[in-house]
N, CA, C and O of each residue as an XYZ file, in Angstrom:
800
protein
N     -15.691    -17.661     -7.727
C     -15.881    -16.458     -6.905
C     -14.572    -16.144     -6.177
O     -13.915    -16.948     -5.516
N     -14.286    -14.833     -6.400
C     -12.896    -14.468     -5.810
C     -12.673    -14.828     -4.273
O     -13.802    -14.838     -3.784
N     -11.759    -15.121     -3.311
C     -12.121    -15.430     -1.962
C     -12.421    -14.224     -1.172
O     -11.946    -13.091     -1.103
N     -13.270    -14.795     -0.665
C     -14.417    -13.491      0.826
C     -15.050    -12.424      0.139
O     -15.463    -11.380      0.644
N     -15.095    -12.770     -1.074
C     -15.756    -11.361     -2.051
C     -17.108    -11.086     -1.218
O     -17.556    -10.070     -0.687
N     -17.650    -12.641     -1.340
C     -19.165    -13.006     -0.839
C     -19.340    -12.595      0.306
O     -20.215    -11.729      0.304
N     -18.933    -12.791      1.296
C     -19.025    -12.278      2.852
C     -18.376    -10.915      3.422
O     -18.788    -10.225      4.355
N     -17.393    -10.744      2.706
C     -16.194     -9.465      2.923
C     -16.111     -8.299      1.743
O     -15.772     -8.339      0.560
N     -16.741     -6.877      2.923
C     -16.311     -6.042      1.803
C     -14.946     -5.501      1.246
O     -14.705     -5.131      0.097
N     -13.921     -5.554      2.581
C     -12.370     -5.355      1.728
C     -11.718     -6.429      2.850
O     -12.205     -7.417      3.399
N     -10.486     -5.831      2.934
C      -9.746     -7.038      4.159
C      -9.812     -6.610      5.395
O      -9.276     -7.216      6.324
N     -10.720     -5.124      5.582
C     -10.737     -5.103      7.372
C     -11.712     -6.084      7.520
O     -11.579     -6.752      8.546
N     -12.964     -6.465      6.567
C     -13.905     -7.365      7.216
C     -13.282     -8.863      7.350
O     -13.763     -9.727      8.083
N     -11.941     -9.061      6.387
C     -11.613    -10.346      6.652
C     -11.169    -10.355      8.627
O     -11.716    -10.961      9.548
N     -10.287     -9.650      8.621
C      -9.415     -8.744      9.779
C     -10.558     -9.229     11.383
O     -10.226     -9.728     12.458
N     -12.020     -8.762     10.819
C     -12.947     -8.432     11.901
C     -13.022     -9.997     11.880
O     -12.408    -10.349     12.888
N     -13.544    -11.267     11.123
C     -13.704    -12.141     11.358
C     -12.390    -13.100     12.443
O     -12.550    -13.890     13.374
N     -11.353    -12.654     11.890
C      -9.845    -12.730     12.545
C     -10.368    -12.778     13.500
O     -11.046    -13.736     13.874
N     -10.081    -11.276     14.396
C     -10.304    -10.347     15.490
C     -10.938    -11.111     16.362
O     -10.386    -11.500     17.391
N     -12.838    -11.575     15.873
C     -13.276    -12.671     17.046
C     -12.949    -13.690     17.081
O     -13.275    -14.065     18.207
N     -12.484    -14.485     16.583
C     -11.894    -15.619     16.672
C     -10.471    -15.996     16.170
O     -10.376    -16.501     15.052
N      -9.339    -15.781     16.935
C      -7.859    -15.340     16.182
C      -7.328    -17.426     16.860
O      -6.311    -17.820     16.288
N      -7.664    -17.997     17.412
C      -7.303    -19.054     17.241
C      -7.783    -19.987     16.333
O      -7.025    -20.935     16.129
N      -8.849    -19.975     15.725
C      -9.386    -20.470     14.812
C      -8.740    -20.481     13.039
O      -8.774    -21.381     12.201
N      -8.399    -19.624     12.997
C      -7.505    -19.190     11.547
C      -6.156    -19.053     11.591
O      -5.524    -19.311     10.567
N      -5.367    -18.565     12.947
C      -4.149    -18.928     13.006
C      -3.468    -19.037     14.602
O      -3.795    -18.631     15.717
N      -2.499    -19.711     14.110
C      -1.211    -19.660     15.458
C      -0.267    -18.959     16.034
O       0.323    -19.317     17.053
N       0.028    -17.444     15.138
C       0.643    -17.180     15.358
C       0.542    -15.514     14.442
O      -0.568    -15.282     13.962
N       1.236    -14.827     14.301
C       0.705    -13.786     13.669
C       1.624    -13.696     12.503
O       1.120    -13.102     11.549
N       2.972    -14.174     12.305
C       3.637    -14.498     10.961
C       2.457    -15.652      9.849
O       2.292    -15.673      8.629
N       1.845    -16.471     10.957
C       0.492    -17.061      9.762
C      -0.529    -15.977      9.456
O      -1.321    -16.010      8.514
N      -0.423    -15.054     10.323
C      -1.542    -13.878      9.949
C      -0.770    -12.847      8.641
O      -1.189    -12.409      7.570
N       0.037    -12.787      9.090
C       1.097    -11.975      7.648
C       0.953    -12.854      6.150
O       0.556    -12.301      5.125
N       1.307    -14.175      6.204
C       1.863    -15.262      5.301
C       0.337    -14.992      4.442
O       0.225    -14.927      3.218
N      -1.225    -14.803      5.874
C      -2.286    -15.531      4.609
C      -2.723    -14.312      4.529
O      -3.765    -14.311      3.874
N      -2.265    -12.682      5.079
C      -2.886    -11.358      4.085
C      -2.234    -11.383      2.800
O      -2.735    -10.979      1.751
N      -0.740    -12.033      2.986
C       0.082    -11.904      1.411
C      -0.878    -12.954      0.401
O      -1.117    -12.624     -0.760
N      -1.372    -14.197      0.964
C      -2.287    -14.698     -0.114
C      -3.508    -14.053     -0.224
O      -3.912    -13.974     -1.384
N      -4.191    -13.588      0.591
C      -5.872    -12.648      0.548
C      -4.918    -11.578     -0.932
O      -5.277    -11.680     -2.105
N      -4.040    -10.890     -0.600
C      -4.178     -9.838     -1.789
C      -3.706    -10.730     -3.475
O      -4.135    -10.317     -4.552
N      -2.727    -12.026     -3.339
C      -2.383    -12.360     -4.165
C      -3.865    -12.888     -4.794
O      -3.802    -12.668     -6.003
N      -5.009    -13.421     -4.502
C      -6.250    -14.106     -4.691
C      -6.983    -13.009     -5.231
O      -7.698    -13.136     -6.225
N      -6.764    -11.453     -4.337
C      -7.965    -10.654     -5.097
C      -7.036    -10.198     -6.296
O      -7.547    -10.071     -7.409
N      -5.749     -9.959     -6.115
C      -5.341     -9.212     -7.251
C      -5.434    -10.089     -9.010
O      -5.377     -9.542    -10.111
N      -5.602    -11.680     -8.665
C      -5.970    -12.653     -9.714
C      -7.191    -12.058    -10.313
O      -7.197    -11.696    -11.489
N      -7.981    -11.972     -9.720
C      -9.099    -11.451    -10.296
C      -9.319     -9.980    -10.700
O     -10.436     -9.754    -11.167
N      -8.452     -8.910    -10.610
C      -8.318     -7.783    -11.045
C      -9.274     -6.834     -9.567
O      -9.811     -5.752     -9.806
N      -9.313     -7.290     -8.546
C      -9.967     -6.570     -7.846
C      -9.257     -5.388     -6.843
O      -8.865     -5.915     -5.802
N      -9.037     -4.158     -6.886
C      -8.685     -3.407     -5.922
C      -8.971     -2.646     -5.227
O      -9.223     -1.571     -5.772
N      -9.126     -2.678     -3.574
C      -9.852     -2.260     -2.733
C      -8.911     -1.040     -2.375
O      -7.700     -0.973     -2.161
N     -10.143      0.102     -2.393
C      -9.519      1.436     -1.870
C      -8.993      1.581     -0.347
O      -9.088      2.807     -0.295
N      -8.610      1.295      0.659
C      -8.136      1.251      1.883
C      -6.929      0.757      1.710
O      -6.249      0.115      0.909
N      -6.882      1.505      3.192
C      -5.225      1.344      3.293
C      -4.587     -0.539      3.404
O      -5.257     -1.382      4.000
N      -3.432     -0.832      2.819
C      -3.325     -2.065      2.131
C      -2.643     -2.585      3.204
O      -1.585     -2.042      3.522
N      -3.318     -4.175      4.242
C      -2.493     -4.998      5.047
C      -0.963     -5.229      4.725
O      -0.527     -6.082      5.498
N       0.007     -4.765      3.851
C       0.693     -6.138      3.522
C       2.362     -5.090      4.012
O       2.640     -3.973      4.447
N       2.914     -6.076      3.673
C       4.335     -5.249      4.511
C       4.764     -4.120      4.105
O       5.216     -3.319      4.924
N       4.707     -3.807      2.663
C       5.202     -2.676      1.704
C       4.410     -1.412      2.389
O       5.051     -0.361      2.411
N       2.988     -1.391      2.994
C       2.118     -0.697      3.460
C       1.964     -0.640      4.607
O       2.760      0.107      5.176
N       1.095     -1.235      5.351
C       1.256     -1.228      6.839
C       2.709     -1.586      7.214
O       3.081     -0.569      7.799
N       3.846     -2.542      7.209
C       4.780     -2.073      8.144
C       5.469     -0.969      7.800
O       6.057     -0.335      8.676
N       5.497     -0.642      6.707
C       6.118      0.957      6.640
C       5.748      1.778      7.901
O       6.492      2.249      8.762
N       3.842      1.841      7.731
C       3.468      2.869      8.066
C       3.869      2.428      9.873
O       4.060      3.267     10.753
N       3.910      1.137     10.030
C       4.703      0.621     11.624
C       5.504      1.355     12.036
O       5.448      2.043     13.056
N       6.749      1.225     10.871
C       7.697      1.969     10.938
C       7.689      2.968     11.392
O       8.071      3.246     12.528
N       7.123      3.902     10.353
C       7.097      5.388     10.456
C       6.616      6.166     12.045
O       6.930      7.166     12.691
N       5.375      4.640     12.199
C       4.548      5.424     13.486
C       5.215      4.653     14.438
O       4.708      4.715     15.558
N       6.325      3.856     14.313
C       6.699      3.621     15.876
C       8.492      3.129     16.268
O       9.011      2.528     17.209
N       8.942      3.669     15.172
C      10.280      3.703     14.652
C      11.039      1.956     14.972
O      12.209      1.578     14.938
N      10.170      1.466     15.173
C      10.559     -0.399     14.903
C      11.169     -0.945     13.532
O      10.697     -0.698     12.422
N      12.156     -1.630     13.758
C      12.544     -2.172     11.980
C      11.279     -3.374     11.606
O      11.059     -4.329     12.351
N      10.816     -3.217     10.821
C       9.780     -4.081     10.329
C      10.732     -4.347      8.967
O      10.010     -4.179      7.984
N      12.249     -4.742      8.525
C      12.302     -5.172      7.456
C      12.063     -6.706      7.665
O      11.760     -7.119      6.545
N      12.054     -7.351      8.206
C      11.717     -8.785      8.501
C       9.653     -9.062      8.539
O       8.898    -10.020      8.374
N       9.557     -8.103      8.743
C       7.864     -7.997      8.726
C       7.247     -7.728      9.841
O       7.517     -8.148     10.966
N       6.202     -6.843      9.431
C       5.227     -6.443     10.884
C       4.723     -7.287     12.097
O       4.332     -6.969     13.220
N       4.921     -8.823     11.273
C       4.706    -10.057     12.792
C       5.481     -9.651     13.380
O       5.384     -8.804     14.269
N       6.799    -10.412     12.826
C       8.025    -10.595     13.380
C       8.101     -9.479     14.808
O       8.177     -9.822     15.988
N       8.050     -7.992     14.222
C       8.335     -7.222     15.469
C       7.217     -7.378     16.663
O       7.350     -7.427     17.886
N       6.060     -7.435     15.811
C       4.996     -6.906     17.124
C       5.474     -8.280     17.962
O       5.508     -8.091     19.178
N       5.769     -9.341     17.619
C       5.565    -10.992     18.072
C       7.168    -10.709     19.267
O       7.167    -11.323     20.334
N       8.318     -9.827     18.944
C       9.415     -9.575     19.242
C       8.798     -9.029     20.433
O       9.299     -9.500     21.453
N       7.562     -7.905     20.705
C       7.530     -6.548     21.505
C       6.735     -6.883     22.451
O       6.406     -6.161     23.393
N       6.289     -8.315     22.188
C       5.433     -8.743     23.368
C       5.257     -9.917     23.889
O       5.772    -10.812     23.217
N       4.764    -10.230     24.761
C       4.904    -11.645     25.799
C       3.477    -12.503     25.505
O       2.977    -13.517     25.992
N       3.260    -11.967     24.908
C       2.347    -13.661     24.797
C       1.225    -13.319     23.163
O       1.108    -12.264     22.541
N       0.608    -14.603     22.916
C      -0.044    -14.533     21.821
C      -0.892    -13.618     21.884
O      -0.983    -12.843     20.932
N      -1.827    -13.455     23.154
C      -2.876    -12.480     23.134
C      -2.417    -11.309     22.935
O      -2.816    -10.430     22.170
N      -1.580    -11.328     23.637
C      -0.762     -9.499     23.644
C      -0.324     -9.689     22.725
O       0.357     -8.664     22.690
N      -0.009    -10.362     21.501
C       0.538     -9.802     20.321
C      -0.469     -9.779     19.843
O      -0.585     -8.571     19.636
N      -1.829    -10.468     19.290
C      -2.588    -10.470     18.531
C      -3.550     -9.062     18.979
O      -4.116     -8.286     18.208
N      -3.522     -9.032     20.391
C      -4.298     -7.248     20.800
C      -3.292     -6.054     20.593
O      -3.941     -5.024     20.412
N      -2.401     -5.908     20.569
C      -1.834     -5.535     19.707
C      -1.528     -5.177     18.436
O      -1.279     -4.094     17.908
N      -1.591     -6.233     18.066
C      -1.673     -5.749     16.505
C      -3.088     -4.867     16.250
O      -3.177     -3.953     15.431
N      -3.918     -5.226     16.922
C      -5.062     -4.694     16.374
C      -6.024     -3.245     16.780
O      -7.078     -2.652     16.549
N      -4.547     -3.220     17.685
C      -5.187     -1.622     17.933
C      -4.338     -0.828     16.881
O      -4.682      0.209     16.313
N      -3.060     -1.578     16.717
C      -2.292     -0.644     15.167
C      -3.380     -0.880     14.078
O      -3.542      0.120     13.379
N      -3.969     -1.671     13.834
C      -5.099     -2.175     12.465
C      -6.447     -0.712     12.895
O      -6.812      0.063     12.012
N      -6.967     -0.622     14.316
C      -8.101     -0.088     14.510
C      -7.510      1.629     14.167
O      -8.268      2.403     13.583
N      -6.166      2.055     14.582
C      -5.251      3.747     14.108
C      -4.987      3.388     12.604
O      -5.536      4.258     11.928
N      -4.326      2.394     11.749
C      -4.349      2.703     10.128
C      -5.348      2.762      9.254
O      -5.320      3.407      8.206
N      -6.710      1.763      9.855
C      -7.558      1.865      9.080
C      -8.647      3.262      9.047
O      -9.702      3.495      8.457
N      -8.008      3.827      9.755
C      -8.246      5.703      9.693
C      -7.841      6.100      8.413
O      -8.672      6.408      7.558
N      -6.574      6.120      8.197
C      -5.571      6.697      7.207
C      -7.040      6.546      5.491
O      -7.965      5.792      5.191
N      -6.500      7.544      5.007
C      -7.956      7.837      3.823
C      -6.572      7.971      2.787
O      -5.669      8.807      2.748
N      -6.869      6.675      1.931
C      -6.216      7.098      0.644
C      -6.382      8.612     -0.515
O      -7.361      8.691     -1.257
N      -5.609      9.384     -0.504
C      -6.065      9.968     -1.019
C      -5.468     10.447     -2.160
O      -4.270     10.478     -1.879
N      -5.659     10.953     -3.616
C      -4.981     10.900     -4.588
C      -4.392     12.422     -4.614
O      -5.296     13.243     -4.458
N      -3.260     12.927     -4.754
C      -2.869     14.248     -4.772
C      -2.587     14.609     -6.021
O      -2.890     15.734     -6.420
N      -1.809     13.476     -7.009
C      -1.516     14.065     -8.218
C      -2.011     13.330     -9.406
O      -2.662     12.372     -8.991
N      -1.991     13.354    -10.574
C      -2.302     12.353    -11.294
C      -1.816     12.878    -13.039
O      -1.745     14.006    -13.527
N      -1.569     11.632    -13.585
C      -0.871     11.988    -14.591
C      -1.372     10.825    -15.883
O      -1.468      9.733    -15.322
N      -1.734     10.674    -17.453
C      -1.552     10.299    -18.327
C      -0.420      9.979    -18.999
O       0.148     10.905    -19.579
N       0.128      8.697    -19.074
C       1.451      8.738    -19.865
C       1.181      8.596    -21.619
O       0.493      7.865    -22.332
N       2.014      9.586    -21.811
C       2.035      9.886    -23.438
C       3.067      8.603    -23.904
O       3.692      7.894    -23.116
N       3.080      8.475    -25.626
C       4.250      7.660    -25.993
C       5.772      7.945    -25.641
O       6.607      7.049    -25.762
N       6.026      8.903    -25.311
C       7.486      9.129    -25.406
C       7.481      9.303    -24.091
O       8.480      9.987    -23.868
N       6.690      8.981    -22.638
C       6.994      8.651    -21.754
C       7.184      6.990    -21.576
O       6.208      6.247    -21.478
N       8.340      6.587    -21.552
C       8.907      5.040    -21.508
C      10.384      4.860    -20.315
O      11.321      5.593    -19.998
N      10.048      3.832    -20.034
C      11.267      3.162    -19.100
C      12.616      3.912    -19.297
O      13.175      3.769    -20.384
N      13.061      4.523    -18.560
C      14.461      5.001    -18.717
C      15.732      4.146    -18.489
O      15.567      3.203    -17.715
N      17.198      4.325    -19.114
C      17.787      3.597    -18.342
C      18.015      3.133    -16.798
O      18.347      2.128    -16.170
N      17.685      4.299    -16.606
C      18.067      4.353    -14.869
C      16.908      3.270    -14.773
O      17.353      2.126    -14.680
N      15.826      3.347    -14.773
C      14.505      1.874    -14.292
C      15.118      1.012    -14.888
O      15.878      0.343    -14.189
N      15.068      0.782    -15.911
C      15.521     -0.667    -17.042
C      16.729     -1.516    -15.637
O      16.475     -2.528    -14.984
N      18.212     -0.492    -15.558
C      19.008     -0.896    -14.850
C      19.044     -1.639    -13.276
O      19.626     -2.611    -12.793
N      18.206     -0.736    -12.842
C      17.644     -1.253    -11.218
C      16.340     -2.360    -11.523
O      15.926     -2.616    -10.392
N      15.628     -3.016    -12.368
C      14.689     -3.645    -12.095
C      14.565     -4.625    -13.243
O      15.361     -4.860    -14.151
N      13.457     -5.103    -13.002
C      12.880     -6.635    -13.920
C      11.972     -5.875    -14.923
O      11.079     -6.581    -15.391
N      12.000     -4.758    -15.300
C      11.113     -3.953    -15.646
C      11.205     -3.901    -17.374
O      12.157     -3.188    -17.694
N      10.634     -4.340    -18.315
C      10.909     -4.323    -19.627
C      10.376     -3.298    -20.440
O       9.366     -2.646    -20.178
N      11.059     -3.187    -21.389
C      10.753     -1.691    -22.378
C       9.689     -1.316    -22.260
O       9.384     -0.198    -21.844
N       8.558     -2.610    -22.775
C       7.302     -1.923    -23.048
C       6.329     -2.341    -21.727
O       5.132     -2.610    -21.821
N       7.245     -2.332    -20.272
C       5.884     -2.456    -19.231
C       6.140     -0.943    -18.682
O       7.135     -0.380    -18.226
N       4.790     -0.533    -18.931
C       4.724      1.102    -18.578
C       3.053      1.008    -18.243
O       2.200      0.272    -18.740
N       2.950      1.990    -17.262
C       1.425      2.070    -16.943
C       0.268      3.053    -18.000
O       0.644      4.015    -18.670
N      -0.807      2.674    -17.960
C      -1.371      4.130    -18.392
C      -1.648      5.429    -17.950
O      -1.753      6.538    -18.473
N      -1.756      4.838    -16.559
C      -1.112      6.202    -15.708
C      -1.157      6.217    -14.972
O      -1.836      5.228    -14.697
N      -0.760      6.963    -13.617
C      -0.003      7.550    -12.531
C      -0.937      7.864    -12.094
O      -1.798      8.513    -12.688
N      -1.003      7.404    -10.723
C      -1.236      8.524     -9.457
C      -0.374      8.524     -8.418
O       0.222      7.517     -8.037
N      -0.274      9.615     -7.931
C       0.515      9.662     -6.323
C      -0.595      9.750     -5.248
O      -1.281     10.771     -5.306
N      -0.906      8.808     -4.224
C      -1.383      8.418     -3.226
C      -0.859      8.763     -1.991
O       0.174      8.229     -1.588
N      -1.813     10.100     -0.953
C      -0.851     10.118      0.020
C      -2.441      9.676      1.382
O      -3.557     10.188      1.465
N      -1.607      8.253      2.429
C      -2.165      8.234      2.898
C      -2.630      9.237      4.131
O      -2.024      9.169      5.201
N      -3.764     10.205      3.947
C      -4.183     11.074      5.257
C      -4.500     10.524      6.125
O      -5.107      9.460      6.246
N      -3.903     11.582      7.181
C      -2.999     13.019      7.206
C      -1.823     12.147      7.135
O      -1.363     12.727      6.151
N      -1.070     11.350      7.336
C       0.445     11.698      7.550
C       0.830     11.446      6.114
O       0.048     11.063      5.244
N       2.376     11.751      5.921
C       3.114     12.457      5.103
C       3.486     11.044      4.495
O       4.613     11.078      4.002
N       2.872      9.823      4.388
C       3.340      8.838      3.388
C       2.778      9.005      2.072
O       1.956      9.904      1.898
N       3.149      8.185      1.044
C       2.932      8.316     -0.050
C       3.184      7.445     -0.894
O       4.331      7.013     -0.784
N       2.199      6.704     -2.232
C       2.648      5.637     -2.681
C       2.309      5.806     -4.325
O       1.266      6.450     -4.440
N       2.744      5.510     -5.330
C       2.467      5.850     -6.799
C       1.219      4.076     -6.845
O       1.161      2.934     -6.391
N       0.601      4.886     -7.594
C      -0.530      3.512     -8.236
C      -0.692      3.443     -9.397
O      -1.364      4.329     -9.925
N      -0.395      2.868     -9.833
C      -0.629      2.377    -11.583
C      -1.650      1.837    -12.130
O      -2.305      0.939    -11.601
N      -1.909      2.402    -13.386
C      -3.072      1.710    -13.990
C      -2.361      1.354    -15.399
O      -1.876      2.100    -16.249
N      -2.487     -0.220    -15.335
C      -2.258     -1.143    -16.688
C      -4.014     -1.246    -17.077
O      -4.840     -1.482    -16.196
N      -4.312     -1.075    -18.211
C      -5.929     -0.895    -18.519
C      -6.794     -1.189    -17.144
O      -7.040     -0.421    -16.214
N      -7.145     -2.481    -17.328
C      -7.917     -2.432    -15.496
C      -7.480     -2.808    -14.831
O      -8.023     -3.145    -13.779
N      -6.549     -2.917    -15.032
C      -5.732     -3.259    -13.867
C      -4.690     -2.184    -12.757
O      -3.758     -1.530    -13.224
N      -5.009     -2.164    -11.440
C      -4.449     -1.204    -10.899
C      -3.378     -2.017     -9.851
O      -3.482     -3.107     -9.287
N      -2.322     -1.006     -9.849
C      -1.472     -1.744     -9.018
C      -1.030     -0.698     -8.218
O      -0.613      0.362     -8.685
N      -1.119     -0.997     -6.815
C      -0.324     -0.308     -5.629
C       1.151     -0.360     -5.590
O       1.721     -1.450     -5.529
N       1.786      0.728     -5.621
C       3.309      0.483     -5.373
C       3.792      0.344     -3.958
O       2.923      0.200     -3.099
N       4.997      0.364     -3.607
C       5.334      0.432     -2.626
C       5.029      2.203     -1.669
O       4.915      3.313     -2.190
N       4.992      1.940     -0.617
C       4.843      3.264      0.135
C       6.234      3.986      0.028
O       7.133      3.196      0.314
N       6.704      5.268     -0.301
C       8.101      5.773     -0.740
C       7.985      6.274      0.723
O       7.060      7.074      0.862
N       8.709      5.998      1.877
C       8.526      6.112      3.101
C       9.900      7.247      3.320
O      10.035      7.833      4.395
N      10.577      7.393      2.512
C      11.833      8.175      2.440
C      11.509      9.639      1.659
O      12.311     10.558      1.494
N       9.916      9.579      1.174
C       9.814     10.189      0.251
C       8.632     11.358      0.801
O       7.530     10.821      0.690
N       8.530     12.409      1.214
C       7.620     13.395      2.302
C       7.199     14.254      1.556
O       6.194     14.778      2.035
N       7.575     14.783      0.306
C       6.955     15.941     -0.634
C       6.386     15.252     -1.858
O       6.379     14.083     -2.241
N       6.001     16.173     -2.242
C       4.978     16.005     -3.703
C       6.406     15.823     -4.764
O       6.603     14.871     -5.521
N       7.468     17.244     -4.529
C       8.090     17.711     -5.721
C       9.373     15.611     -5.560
O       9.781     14.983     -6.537
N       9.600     15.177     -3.934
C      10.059     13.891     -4.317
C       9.795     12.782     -5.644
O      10.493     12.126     -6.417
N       8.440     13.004     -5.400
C       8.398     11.772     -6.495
C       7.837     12.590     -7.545
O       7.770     12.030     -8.639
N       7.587     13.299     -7.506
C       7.678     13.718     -9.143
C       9.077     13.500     -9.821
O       9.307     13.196    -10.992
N      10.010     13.745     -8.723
C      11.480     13.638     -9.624
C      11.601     12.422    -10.122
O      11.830     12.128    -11.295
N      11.378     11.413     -8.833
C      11.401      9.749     -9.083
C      10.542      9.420    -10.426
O      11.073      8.704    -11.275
N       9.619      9.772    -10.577
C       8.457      9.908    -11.966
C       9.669     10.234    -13.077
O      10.111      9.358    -13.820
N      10.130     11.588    -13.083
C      10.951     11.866    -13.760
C      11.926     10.540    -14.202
O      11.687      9.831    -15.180
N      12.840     10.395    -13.463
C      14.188      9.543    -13.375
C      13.829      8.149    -13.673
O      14.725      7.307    -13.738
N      12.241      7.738    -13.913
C      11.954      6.286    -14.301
C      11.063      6.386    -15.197
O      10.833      5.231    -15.557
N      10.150      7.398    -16.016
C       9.855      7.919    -16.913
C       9.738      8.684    -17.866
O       8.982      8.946    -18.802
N      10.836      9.035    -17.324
C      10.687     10.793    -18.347
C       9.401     11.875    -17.946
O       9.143     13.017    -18.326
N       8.870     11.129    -17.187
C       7.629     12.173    -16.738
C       8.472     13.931    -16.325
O       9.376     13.944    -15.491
N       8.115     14.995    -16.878
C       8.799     16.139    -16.037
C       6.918     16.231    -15.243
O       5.788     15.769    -15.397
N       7.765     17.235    -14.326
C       6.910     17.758    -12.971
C       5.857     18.615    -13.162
O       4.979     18.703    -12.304
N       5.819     19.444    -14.464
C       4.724     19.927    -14.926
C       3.530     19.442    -15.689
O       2.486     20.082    -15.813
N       3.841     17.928    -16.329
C       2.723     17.234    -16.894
C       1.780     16.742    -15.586
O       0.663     16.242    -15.722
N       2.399     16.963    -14.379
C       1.262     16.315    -13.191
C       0.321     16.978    -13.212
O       0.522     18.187    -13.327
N      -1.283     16.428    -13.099
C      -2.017     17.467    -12.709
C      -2.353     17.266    -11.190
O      -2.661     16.191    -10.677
N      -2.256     18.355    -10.619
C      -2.370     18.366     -8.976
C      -4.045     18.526     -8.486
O      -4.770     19.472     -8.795
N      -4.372     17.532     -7.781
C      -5.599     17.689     -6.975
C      -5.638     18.474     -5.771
O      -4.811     18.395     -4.863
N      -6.930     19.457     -5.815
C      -6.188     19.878     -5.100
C      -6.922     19.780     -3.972
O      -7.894     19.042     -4.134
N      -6.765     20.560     -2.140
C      -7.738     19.729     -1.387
C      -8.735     20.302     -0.949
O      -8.644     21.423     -0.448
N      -9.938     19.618     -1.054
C     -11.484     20.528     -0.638
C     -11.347     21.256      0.404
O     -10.674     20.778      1.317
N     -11.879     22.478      0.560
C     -12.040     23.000      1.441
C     -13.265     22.634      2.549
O     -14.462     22.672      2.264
N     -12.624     22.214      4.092
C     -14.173     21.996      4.558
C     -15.451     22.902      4.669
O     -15.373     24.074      4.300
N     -16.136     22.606      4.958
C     -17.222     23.429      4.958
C     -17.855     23.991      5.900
O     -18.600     23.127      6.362
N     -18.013     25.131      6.557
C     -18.297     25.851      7.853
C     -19.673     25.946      8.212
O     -20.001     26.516      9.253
């Protein structure tokens, strides 16, 4: 059985068990970072991916970043643990940033099928570990609502993979180019979702 499948519906419920009891599971909040990087490495073994916004540094400290202009390249402990005077105040802390992201609604804006003659370009091949034939089946662009982040998700058959949040990246027509420049994808094969209108 995958871990906390049984008791936990994604990782805020791991988070909530945390929350009441934060000395019990860890010492410090870099052990709280160290064991979300194993919670996702454990579900992603098993092919499991939870729609909410994703604990891990590529995701939440971006979105740190973004919402509180702190360098989180060392990791989202590190700073909050930097910004405050004691364990409690870091661990209450952190969790009023956890109680504002877990707002954020993944939401898919674009989405795309890759054909055969969409493949690894030089430009990807050159910058990465990335081999000829690892290519997804397809694309989405993920922007977490409302704010203006955004992350590509891949689907290898069932398998889905979250990319990094392109935190540099604020428009649609951005990563379509990036799509472009690492697939050959052009900007018109996207198909755009588009957004419901509420209802009066």
């Amino acid at each position: 059985m995958p871990p906390f499948e049984y008791l936990h519906r994604n990782v805020f419920g791991v988070l909530h068990e945390v929350r009441r009891r934060p000395g019990m599971w860890v010492r410090n909040l870099c052990e709280l970072e160290a064991m979300l990087d194993g919670y996702y490495t454990g579900i992603e073994m098993y092919g499991i991916h939870e729609d909410v916004p994703r604990m891990s540094r590529s995701h939440f400290g971006i979105w740190l970043h973004h919402k509180t202009k702190w360098s989180t390249s060392a990791g989202w402990a590190r700073i909050i643990e930097d910004k405050t005077n004691s364990y409690q105040e870091g661990i209450d802390t952190f969790f009023e940033f956890v109680d504002q992201y877990r707002q954020l609604k993944p939401t898919v804006r674009a989405h795309v099928t890759l054909k055969p003659h969409h493949q690894p370009t030089p430009k990807r091949l050159s910058r990465t570990f990335t081999s000829h034939d690892d290519r997804p089946d397809e694309m989405r662009i993920v922007n977490y609502a409302p704010t203006r982040l955004y992350h590509f998700r891949h689907r290898y058959g069932d398998r889905i993979v979250d990319d990094w949040i392109e935190s540099y990246k604020s428009r649609l027509k951005d990563l379509y180019e990036w799509a472009k420049d690492e697939f050959g994808i052009e900007p018109d094969e996207w198909t755009v979702v588009r957004k419901r209108k509420s209802k009066t």
